[in-house]
Biotite code that builds the C-alpha atoms (Angstrom):
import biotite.structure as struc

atoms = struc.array([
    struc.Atom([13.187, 158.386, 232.688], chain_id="A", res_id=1, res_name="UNK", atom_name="CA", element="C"),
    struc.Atom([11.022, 159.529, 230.050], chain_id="A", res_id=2, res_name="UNK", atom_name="CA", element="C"),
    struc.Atom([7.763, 157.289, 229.050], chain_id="A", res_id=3, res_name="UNK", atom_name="CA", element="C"),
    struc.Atom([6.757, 157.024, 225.484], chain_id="A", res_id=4, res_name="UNK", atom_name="CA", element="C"),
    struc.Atom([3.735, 154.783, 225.244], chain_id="A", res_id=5, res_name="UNK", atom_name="CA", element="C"),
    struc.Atom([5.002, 151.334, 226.733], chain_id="A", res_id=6, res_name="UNK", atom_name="CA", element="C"),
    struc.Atom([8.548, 152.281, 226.532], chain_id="A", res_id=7, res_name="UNK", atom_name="CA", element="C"),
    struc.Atom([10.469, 153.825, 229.162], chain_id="A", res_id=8, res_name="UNK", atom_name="CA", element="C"),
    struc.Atom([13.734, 155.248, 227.656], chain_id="A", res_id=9, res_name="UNK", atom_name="CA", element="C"),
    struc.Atom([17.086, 156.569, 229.935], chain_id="A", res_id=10, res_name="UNK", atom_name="CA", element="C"),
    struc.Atom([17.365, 160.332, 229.873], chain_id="A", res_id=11, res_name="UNK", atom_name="CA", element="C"),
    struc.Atom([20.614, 160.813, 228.227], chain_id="A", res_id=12, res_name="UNK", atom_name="CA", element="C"),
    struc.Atom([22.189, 165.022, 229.804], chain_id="A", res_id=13, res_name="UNK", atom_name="CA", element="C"),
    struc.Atom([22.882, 167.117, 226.286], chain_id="A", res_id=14, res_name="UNK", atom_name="CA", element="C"),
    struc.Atom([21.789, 166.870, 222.892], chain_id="A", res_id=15, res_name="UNK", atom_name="CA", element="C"),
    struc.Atom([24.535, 165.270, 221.350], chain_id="A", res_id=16, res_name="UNK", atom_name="CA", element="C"),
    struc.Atom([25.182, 161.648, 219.372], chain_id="A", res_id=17, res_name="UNK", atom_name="CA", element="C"),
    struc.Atom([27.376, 159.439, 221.637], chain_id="A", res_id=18, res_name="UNK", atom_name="CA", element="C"),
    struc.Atom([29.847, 157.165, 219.499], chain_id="A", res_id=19, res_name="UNK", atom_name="CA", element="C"),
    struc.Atom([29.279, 153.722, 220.828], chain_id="A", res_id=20, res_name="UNK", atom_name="CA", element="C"),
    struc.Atom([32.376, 150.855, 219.576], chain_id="A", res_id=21, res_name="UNK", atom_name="CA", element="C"),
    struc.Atom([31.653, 148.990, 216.485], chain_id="A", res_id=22, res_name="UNK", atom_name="CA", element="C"),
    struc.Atom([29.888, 146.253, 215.864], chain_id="A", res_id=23, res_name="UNK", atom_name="CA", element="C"),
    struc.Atom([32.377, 143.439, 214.795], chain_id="A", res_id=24, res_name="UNK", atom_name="CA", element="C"),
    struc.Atom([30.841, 140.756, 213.082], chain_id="A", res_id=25, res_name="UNK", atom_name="CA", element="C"),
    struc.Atom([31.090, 137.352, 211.424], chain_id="A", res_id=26, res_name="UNK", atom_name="CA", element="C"),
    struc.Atom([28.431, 137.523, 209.320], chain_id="A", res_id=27, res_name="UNK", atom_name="CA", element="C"),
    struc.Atom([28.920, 134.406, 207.350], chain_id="A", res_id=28, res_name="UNK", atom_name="CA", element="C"),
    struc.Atom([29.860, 130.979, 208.811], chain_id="A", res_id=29, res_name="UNK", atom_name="CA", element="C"),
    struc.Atom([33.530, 130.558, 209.473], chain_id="A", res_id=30, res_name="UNK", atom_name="CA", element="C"),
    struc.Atom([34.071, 126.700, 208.919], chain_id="A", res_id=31, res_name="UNK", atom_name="CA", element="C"),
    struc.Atom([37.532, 125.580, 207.930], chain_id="A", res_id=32, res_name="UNK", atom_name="CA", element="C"),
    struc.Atom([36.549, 121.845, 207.238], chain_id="A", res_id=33, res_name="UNK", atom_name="CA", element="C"),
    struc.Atom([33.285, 121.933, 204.933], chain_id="A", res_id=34, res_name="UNK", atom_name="CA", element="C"),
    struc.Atom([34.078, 118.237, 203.841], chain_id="A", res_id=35, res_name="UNK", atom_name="CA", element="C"),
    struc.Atom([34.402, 117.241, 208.177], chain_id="A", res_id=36, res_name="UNK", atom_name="CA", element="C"),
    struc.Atom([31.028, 119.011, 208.154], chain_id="A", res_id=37, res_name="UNK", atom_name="CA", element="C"),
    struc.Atom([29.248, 116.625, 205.634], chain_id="A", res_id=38, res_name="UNK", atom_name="CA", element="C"),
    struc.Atom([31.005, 113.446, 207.002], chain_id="A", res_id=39, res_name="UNK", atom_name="CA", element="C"),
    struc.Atom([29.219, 114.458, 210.637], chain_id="A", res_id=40, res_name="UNK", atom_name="CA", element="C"),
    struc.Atom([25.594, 115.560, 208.505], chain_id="A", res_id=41, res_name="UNK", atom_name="CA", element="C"),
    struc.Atom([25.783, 111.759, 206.670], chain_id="A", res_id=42, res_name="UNK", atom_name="CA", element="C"),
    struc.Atom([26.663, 110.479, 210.233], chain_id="A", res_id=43, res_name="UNK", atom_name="CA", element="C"),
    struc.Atom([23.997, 112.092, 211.408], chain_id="A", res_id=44, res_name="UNK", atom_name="CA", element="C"),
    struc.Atom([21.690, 111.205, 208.773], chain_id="A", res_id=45, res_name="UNK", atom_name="CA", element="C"),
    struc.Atom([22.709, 107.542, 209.124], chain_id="A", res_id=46, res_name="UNK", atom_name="CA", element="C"),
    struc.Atom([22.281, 107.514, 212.890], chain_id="A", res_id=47, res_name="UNK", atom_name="CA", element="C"),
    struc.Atom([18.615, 109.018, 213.402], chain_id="A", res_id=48, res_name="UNK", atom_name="CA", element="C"),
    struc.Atom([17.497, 106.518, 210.481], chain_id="A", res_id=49, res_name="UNK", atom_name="CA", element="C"),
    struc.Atom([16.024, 109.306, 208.596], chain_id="A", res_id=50, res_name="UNK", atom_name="CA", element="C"),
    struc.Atom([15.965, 107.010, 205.284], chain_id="A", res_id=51, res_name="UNK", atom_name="CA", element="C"),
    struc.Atom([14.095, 104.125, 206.597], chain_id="A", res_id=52, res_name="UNK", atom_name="CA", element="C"),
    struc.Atom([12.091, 103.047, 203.482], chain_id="A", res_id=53, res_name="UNK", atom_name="CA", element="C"),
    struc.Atom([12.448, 99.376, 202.295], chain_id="A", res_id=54, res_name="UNK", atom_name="CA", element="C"),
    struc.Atom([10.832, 100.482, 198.822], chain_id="A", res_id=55, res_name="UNK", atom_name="CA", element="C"),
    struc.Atom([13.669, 102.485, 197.998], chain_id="A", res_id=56, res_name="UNK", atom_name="CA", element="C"),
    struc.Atom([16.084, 101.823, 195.670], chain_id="A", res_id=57, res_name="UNK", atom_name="CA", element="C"),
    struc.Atom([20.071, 102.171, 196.509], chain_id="A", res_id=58, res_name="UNK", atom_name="CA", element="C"),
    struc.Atom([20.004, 105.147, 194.017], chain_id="A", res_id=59, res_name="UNK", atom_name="CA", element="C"),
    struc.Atom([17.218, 107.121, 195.525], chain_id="A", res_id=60, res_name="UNK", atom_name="CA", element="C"),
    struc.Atom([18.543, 106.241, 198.696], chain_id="A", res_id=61, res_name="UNK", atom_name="CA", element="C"),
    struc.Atom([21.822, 108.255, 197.917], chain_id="A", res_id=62, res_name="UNK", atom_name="CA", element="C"),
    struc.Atom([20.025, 110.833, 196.725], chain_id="A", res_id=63, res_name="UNK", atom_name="CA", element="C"),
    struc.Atom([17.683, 111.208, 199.653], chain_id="A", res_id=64, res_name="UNK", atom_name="CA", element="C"),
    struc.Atom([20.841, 110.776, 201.997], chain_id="A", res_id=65, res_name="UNK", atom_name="CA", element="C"),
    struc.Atom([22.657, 113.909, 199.752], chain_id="A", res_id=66, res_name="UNK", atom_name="CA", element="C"),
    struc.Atom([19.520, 115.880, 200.483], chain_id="A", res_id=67, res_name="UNK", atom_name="CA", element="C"),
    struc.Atom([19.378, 115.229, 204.084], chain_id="A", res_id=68, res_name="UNK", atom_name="CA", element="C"),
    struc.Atom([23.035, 115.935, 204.878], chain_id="A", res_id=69, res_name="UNK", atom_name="CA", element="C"),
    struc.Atom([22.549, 118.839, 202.556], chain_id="A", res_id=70, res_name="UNK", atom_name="CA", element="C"),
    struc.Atom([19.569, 120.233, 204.077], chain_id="A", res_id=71, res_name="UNK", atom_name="CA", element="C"),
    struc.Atom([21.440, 119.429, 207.744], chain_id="A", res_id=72, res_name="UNK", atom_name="CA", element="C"),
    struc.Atom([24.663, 121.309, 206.980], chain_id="A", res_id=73, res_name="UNK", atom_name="CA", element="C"),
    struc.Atom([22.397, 124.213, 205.882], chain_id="A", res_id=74, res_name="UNK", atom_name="CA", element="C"),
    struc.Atom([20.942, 124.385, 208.988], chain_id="A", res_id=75, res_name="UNK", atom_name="CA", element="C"),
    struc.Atom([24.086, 124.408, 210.958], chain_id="A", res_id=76, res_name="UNK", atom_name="CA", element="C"),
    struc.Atom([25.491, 127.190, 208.868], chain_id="A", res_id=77, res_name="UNK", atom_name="CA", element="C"),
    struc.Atom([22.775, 128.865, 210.121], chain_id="A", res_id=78, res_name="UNK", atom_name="CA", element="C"),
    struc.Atom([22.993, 128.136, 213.712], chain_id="A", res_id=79, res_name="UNK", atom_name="CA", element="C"),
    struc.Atom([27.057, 129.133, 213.658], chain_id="A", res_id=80, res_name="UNK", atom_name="CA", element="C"),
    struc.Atom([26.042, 132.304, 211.961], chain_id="A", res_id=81, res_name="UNK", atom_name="CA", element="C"),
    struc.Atom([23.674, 133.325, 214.438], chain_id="A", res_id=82, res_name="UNK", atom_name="CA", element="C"),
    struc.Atom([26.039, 132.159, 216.970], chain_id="A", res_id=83, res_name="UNK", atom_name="CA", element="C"),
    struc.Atom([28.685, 134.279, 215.769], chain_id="A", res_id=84, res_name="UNK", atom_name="CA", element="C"),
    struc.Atom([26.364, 137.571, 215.984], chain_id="A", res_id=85, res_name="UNK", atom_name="CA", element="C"),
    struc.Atom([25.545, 136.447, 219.648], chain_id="A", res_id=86, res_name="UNK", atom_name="CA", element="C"),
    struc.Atom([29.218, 136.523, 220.632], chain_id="A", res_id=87, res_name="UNK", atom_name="CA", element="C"),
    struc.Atom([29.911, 139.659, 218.996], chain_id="A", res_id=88, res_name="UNK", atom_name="CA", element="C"),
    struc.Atom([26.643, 141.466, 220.408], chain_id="A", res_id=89, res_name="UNK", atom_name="CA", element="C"),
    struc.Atom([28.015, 140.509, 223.803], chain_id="A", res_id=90, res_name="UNK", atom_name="CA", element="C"),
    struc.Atom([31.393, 141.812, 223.069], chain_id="A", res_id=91, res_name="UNK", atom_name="CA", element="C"),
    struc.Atom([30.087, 145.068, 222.074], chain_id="A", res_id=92, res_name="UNK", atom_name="CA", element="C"),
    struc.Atom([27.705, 145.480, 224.918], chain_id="A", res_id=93, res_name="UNK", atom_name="CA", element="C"),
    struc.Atom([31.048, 144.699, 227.164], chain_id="A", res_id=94, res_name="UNK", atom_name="CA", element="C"),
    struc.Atom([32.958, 147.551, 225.043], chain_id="A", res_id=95, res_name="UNK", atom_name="CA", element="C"),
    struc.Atom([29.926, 149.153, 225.412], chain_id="A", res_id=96, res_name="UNK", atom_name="CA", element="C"),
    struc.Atom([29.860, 149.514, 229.190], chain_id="A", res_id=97, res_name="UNK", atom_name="CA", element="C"),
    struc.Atom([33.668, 150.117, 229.210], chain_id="A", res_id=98, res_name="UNK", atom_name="CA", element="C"),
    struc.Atom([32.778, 153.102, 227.041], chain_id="A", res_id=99, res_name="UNK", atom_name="CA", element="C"),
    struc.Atom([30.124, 154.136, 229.329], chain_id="A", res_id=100, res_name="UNK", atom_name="CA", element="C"),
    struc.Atom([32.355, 153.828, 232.229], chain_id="A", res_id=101, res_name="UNK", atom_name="CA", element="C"),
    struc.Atom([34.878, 155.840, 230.868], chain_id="A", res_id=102, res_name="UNK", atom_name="CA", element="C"),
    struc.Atom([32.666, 158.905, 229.714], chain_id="A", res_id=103, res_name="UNK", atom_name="CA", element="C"),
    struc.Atom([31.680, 161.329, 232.369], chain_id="A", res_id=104, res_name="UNK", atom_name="CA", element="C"),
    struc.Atom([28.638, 162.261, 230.943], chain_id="A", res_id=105, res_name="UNK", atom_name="CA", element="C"),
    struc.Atom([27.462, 158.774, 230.378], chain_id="A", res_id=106, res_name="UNK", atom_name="CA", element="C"),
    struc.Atom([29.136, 157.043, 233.656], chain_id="A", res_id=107, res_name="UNK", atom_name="CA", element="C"),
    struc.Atom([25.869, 158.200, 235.583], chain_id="A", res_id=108, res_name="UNK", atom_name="CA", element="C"),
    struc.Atom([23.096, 156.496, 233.708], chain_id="A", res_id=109, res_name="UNK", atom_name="CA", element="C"),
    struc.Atom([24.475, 153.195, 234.633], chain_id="A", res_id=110, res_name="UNK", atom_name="CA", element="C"),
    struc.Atom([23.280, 152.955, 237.526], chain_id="A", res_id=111, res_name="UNK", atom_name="CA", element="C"),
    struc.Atom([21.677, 149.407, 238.775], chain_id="A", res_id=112, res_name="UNK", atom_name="CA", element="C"),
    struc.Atom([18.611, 150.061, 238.489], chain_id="A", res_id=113, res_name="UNK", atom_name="CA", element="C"),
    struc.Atom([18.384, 150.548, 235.137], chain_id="A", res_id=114, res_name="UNK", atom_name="CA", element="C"),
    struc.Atom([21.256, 148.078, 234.485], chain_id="A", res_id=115, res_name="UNK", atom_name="CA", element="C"),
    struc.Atom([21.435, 145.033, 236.781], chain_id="A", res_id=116, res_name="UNK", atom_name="CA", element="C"),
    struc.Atom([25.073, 143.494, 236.452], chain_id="A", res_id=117, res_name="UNK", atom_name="CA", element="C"),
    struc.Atom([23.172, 140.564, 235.375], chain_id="A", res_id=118, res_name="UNK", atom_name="CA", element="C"),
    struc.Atom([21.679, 141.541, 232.237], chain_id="A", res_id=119, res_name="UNK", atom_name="CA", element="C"),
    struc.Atom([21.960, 143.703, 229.212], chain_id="A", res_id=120, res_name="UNK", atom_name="CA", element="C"),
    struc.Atom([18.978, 143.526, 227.165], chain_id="A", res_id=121, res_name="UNK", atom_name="CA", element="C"),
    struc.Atom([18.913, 147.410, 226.723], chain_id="A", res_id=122, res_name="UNK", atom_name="CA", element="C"),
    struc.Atom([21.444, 147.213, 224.697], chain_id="A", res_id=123, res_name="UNK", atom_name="CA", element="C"),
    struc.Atom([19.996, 144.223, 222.602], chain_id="A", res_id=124, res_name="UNK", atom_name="CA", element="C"),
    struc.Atom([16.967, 146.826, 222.435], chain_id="A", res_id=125, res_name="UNK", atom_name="CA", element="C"),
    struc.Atom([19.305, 149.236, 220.916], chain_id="A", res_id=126, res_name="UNK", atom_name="CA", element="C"),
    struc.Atom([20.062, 146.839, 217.950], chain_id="A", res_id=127, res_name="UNK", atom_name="CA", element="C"),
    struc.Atom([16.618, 146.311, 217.454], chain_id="A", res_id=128, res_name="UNK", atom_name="CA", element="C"),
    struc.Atom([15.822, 150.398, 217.124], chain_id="A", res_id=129, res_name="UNK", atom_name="CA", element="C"),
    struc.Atom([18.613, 150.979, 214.944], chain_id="A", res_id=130, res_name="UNK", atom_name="CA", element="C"),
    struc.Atom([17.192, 148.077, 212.044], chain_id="A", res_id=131, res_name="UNK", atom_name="CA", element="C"),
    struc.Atom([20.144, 145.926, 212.672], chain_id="A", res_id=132, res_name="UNK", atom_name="CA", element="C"),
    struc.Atom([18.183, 142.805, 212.738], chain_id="A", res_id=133, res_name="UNK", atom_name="CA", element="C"),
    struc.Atom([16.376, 144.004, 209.703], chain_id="A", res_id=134, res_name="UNK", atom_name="CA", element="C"),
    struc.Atom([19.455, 144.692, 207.755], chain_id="A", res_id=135, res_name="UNK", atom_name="CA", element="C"),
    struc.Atom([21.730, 141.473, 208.815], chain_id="A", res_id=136, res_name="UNK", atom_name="CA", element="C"),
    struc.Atom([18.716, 139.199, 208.145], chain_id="A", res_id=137, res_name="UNK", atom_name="CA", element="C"),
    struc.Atom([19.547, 137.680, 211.782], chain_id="A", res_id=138, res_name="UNK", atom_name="CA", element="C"),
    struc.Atom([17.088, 136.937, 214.905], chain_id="A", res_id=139, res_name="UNK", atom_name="CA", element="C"),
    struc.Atom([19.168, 139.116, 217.191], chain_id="A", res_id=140, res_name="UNK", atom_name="CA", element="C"),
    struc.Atom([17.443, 137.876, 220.670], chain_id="A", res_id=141, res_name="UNK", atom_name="CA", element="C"),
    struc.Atom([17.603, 134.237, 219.528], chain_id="A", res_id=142, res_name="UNK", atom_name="CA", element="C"),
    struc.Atom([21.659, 134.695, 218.358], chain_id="A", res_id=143, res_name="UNK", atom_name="CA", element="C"),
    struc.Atom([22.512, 136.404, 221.990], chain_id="A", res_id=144, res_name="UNK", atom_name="CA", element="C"),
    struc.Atom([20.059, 133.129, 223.870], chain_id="A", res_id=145, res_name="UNK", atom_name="CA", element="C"),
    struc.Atom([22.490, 130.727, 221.393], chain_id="A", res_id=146, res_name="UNK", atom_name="CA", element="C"),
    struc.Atom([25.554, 132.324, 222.620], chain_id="A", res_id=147, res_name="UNK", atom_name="CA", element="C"),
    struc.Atom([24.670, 132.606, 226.330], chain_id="A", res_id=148, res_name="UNK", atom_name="CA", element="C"),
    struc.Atom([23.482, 128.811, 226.165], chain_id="A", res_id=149, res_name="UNK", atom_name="CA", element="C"),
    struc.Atom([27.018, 127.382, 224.209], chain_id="A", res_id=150, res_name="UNK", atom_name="CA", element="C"),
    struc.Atom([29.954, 129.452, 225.332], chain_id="A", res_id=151, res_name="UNK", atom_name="CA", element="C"),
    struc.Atom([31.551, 128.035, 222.781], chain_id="A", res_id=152, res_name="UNK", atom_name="CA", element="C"),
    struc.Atom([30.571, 127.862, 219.197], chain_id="A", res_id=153, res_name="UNK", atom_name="CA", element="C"),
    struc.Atom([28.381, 124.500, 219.634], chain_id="A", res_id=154, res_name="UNK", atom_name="CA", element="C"),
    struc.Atom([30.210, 121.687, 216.848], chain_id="A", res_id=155, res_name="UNK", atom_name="CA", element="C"),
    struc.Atom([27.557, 119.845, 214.873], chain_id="A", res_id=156, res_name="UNK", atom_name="CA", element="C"),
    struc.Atom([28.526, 116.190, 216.086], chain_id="A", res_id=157, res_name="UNK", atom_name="CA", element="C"),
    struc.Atom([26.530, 116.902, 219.197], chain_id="A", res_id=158, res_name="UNK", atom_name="CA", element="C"),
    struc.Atom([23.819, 117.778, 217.225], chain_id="A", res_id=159, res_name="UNK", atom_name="CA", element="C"),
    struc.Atom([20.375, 115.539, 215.892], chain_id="A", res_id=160, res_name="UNK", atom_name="CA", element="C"),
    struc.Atom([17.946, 116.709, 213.263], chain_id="A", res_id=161, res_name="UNK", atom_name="CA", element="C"),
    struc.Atom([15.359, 117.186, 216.308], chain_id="A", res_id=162, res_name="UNK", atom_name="CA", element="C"),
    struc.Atom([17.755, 119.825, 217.740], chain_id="A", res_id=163, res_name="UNK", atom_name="CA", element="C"),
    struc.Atom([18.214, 121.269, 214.444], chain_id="A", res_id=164, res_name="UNK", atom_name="CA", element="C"),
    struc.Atom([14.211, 121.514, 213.887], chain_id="A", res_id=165, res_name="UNK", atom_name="CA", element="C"),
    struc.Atom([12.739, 121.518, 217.387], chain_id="A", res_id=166, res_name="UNK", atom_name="CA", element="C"),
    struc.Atom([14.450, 122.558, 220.483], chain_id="A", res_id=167, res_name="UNK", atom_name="CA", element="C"),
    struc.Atom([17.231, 125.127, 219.348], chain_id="A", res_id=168, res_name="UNK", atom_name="CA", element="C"),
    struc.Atom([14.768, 127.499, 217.916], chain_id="A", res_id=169, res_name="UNK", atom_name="CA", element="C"),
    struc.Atom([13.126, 127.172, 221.579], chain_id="A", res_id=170, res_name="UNK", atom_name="CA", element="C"),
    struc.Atom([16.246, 126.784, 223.710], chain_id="A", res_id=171, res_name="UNK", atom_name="CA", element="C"),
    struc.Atom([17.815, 130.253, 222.383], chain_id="A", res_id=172, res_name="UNK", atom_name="CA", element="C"),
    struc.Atom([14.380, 132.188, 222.864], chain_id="A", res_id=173, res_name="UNK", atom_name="CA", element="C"),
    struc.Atom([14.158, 130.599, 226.499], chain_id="A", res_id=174, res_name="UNK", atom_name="CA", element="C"),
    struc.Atom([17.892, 131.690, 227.423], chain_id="A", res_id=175, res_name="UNK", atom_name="CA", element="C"),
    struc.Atom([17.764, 134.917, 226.277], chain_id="A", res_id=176, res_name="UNK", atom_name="CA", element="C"),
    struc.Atom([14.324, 135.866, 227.850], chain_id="A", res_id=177, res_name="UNK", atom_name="CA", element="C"),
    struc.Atom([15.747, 133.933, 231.252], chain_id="A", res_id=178, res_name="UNK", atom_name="CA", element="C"),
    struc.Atom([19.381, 136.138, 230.979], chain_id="A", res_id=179, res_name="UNK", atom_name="CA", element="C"),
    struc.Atom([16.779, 139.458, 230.031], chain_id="A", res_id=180, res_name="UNK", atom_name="CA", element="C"),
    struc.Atom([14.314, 139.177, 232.680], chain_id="A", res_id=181, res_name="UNK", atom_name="CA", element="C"),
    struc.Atom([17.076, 139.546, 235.333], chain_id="A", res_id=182, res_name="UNK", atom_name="CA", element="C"),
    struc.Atom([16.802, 142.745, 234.751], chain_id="A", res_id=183, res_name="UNK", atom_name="CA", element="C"),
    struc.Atom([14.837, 144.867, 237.470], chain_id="A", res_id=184, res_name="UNK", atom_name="CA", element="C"),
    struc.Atom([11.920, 146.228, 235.981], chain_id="A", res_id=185, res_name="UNK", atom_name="CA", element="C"),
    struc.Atom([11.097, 148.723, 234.523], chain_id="A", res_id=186, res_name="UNK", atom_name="CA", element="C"),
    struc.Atom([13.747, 147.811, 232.090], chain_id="A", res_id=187, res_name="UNK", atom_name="CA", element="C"),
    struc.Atom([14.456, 151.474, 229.976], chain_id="A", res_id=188, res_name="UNK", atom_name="CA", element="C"),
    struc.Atom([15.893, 151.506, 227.073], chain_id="A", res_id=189, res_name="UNK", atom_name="CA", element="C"),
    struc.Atom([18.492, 153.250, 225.435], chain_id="A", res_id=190, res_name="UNK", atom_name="CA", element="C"),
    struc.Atom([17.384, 156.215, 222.871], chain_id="A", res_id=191, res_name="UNK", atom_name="CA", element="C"),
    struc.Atom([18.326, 155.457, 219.303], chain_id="A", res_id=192, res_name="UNK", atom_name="CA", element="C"),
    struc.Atom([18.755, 158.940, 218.239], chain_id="A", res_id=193, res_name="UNK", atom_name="CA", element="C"),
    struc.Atom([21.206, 159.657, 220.977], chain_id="A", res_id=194, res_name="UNK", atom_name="CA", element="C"),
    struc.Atom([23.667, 157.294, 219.646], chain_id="A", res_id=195, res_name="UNK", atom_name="CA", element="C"),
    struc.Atom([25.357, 155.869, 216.378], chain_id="A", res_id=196, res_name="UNK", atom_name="CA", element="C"),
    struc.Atom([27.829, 153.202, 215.928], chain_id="A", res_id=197, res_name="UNK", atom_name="CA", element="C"),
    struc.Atom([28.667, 151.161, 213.100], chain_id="A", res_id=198, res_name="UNK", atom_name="CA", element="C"),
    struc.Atom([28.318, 147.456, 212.182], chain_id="A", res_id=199, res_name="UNK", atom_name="CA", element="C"),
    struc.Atom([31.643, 145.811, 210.679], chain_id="A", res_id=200, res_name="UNK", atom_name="CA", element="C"),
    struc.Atom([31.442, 142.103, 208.736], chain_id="A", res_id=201, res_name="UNK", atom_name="CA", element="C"),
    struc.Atom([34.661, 140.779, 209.637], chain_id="A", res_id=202, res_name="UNK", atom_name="CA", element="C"),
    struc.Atom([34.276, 138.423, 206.842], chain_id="A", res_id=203, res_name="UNK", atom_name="CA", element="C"),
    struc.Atom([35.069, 140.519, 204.112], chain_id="A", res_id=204, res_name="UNK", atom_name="CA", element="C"),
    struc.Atom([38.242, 141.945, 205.921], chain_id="A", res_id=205, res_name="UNK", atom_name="CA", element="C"),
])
């Protein structure tokens, strides 16, 4: 391995650029019933009492109750969005370590020691080195913790303001650093100028 200040990075044989897959992504939220969603965000609204003010009148009421959902529905949007980059970032690292598998040249530097079967953070690292949280605007740590805590794109009528506000922000970090720090330090990472791939927004297909 070779040690640049506190990184320790795989020594990749040759001097070429290695073609990873592509990135597939949903970058925007894919939500077939928006009208379904508001019904929940007013249900939700309703249930945690978030309008409790006797000194309100019905109309501000209605407007404070618009805001709320609104404000609610915005926030899921964001949660399935990151969600969505989560499950594709784990799809690629899979196609990922297919393509590693596959490749002579790159078959040896997965060994266990640098990759534990148990987590793939390296490749998460990758991301980060190659500005792909900069340019998609997305937490890319907290999207793969959202995706390894809900297999399955989470549905907002499970959801409460306080999970909106307070614990998913904390329960994604927490998952992801739990499913990274299976990894058998020293963790190496991957280096950026030894390989390219490109990031595709499915939503625009």
């Amino acid at each position: 391995m070779e040690i640049f200040g506190d990184r320790r990075f795989v020594e990749v044989p040759g001097s070429k650029t290695h073609e990873l897959p592509p990135l597939l992504v949903h970058a925007s939220p894919h939500v077939k019933r928006l009208d379904r969603v508001m019904d929940m965000a007013n249900g939700i609204v309703d249930s945690e009492d978030m309008l409790a003010d006797p000194l309100a009148g019905e109309e501000e009421v209605q407007r404070r109750r618009m805001d709320l959902a609104l404000n609610l529905v915005d926030q899921y949007f964001a949660l399935v969005t990151q969600w969505q980059w989560g499950d594709s970032i784990l799809e690629w690292i899979r196609q990922c370590e297919m393509t590693f598998d596959s490749r002579a040249d790159l078959r040896n530097i997965m060994r266990n020691d640098v990759w534990p079967h148990a987590g793939r953070s390296s490749f998460v690292q990758l991301l980060s080195d190659k500005a792909v949280e900069r340019n998609a605007g997305v937490p890319l740590e907290r999207a793969v913790g959202l995706r390894l805590a809900f297999r399955q794109r989470p549905p907002m009528s499970i959801f409460s303001d306080q999970f909106f506000f307070y614990l998913q922000p904390k329960m994604a970090t927490t998952a992801y650093e739990t499913w990274s720090h299976l990894s058998t330090p020293p963790i190496a990472s991957l280096p950026p100028e030894r390989f390219s791939f490109q990031v595709v927004d499915m939503s625009i297909q």
